[in-house]
C-alpha positions as CSV (number, residue, x, y, z in Angstrom):
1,X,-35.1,-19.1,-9.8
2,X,-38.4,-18.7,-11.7
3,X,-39.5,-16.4,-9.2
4,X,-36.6,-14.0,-9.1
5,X,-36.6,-13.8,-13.5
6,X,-40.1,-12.8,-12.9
7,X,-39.5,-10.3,-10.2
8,X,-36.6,-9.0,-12.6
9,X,-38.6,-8.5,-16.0
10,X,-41.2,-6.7,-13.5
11,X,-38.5,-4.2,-12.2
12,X,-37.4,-4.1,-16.4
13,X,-40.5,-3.2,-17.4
14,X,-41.5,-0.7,-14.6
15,X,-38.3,0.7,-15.3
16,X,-39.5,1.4,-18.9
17,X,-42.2,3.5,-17.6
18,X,-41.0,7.0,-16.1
19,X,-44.3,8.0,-15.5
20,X,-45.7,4.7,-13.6
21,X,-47.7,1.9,-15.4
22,X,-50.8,-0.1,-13.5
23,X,-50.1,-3.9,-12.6
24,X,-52.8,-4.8,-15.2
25,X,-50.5,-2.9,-18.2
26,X,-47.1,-4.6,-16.4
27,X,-48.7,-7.9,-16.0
28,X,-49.9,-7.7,-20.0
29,X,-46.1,-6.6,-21.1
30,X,-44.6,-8.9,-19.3
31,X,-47.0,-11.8,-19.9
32,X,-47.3,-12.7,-16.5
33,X,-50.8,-14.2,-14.8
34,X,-52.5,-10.7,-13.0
35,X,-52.3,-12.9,-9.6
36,X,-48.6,-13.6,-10.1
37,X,-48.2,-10.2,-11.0
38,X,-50.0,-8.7,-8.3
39,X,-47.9,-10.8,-5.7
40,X,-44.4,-10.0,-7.1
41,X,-45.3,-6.2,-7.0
42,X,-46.6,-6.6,-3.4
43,X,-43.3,-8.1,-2.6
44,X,-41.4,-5.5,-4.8
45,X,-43.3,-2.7,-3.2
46,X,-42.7,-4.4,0.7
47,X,-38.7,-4.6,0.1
48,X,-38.6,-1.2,-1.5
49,X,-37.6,-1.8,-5.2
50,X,-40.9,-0.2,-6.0
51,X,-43.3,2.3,-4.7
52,X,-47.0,2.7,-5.2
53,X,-48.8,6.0,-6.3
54,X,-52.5,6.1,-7.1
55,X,-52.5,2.8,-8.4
56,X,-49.3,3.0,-10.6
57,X,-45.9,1.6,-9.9
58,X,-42.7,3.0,-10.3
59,X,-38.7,2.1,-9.0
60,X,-38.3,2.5,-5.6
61,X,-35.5,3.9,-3.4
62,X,-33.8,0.0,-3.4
63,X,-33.3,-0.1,-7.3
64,X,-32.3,3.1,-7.6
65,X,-29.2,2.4,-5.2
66,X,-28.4,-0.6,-8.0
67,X,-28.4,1.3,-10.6
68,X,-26.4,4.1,-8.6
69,X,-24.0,1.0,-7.6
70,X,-24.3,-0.3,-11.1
71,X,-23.0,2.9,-12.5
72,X,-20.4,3.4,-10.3
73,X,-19.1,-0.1,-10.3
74,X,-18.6,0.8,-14.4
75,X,-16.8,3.6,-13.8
76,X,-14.6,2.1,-11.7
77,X,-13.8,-0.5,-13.9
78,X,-13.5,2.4,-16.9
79,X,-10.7,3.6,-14.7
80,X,-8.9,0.2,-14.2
81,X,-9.3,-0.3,-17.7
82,X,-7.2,3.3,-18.4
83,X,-4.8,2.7,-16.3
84,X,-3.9,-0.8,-17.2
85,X,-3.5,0.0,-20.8
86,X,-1.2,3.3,-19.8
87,X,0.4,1.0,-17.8
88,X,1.4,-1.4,-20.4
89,X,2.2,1.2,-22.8
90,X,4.1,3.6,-21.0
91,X,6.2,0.6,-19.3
92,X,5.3,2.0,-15.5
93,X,3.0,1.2,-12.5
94,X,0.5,4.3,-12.4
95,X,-1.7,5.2,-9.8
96,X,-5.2,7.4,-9.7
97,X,-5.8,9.4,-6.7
98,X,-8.2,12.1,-5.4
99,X,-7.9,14.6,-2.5
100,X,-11.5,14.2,-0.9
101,X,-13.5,15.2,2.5
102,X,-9.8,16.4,3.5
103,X,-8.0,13.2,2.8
104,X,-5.6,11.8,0.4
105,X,-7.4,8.6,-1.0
106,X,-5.7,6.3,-3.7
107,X,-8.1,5.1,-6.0
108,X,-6.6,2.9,-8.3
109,X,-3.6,1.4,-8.9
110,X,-2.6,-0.6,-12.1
111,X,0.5,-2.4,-11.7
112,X,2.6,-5.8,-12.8
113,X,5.3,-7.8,-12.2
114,X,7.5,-6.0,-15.1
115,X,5.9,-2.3,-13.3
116,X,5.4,-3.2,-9.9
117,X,4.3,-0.7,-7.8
118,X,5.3,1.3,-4.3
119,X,5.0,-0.4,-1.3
120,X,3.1,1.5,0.7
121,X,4.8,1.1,4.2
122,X,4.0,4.6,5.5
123,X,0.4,5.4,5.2
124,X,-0.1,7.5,2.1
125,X,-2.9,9.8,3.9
126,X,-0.2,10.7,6.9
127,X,2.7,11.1,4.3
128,X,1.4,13.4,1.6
129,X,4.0,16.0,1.8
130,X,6.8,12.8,1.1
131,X,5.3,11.5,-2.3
132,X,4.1,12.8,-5.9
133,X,0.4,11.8,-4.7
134,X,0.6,14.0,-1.9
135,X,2.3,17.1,-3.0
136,X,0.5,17.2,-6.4
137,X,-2.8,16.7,-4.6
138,X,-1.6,19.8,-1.7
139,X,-0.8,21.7,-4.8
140,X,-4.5,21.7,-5.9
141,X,-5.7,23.2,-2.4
142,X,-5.9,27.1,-1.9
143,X,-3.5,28.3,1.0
144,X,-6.0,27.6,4.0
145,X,-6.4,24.0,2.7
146,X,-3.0,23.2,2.6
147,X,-2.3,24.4,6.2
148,X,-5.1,22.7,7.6
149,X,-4.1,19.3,5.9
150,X,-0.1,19.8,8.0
151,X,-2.2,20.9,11.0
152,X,-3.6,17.1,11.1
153,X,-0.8,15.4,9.0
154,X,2.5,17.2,9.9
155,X,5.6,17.2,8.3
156,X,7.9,14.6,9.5
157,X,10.8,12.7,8.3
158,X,10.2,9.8,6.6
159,X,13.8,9.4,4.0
160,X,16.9,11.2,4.2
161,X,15.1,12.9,1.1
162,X,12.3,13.8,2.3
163,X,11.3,18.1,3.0
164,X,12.2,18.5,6.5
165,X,9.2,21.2,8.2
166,X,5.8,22.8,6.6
167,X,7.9,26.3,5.3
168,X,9.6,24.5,3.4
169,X,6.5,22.6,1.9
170,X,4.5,25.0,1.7
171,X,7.0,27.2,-0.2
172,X,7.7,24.1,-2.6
173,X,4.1,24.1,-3.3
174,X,3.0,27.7,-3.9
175,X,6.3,27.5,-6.6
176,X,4.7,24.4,-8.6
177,X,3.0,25.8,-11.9
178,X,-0.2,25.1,-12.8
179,X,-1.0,21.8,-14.8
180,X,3.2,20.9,-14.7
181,X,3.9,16.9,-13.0
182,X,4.8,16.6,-9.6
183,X,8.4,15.3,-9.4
184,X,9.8,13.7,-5.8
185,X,13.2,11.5,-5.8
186,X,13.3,9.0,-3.2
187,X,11.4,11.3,-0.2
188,X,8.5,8.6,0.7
189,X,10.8,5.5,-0.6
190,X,15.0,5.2,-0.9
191,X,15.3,3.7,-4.3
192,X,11.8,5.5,-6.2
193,X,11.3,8.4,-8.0
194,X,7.7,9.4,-8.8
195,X,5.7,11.9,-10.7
196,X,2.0,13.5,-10.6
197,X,0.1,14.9,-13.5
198,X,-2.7,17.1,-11.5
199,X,-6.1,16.9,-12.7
200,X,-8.9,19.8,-11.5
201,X,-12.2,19.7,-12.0
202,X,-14.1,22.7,-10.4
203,X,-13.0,22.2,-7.0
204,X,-12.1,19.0,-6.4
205,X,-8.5,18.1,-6.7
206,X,-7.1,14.8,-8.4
207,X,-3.6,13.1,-9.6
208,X,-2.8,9.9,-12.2
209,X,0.8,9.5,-11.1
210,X,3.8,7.0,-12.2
211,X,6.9,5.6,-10.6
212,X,10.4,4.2,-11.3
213,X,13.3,2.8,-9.7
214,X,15.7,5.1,-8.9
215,X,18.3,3.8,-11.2
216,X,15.5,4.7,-14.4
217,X,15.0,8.2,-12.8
218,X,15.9,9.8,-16.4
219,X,13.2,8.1,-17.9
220,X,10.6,9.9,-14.9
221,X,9.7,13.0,-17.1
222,X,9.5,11.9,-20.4
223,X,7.1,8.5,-18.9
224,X,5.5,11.7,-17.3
225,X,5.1,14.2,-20.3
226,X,3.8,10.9,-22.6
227,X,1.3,10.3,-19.6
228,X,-0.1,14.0,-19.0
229,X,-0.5,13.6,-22.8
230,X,-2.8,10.6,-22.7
231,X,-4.2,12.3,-20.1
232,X,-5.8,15.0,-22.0
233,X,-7.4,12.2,-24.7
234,X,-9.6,10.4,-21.7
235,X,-9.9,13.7,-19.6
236,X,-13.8,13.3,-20.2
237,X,-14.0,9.5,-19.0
238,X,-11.5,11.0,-15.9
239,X,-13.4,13.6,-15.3
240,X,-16.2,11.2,-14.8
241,X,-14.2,9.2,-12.7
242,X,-13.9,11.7,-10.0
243,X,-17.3,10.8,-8.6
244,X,-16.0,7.7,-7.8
């Protein structure tokens, strides 16, 4: 234990020192013996949280991974954190979801037992053009996108709802107006109605979106326009987010 707190006021200290510092200048801020010092950075410099330039020592490739993990680990949590209080405010289960590398990938989702959330029981990558996720994601894409998405993830039935062939998606989507929620009734699940606020930034395309129970579908909207409200007050920390 003694040796990693050493080890970890070392990679502190380096850390302090963008332009490098000597092991005789770490081992006098940190207090430690030279020897001890001079072993730890060996050991540092061997597993590859520190790198050794003309006799000065700065963070190598190892710690900079932490702190890349450290960073997104916070954002993540950021995220959770926003959702669970829109959650609990708005009185629905919401959901965060980005369109990346030409998939549909669910982020987040925040629910409870009084806002449970969808049961995914068709995958939500293959089913885009049957939920709120999907179609509000697809409306994000330019033409060419969006066609090469139903090349690999066709249209196919999956409710008695649900859009029945591409056309027909494809003309829903180039209707949708820019920056309005996504609205589907019961076309990935009989008995749910969901909606997607769309969120862009530059070119990559992203959704918070909410659900209810059929039987609450005229609270959908307004849950909806409160939601793409609170949007815009955390769109920096969401914008952010999307690097997840």
């Amino acid at each position: 234990m003694g040796s990693v707190q050493r080890a970890m006021r070392l990679l502190e200290t380096v850390a302090s020192h963008p332009y490098g510092a000597p092991a005789k200048q770490l081992a006098r801020e940190t207090g430690l013996a030279l020897p001890t010092t001079y072993h730890l950075l060996r050991t540092l410099v061997h597993e590859g949280y520190l790198h050794r330039d003309k006799g000065l020592f700065f963070l190598g490739d190892a710690a900079e991974r932490l702190a890349r993990g450290g960073a997104q680990q916070k954002r993540r949590s950021m995220v959770a954190d926003t959702l669970a209080h829109w959650r609990d405010s708005i009185g629905v289960p919401v959901y965060y979801a980005m369109y990346r590398d030409g998939e549909i990938e669910v982020m987040c989702v925040s629910a409870s037992r009084q806002a449970p959330a969808v049961e995914e029981w068709a995958d939500f990558r293959e089913t885009g053009h049957a939920h709120a996720i999907g179609q509000c994601l697809l409306s994000q894409l330019d033409e060419e996108a969006r066609r090469d998405h139903l090349a690999r993830y066709p249209v196919r039935p999956i409710t008695p709802y649900t859009v029945r062939d591409d056309d027909a998606l494809l003309r829903r989507l180039a209707r949708t107006r820019r920056m309005e929620p996504t609205v589907e009734r019961q076309e990935y699940a009989v008995g749910t109605v969901c909606a997607a606020v769309p969120i862009t930034v530059g070119a990559t395309a992203a959704t918070v979106a909410i659900s209810l129970p059929a039987h609450q579908a005229d609270r959908l909207l307004p849950a909806a326009r409160r939601l793409q409200t609170e949007i815009g007050r955390h769109l920096g920390s969401l914008t952010l987010a999307i690097s997840i």
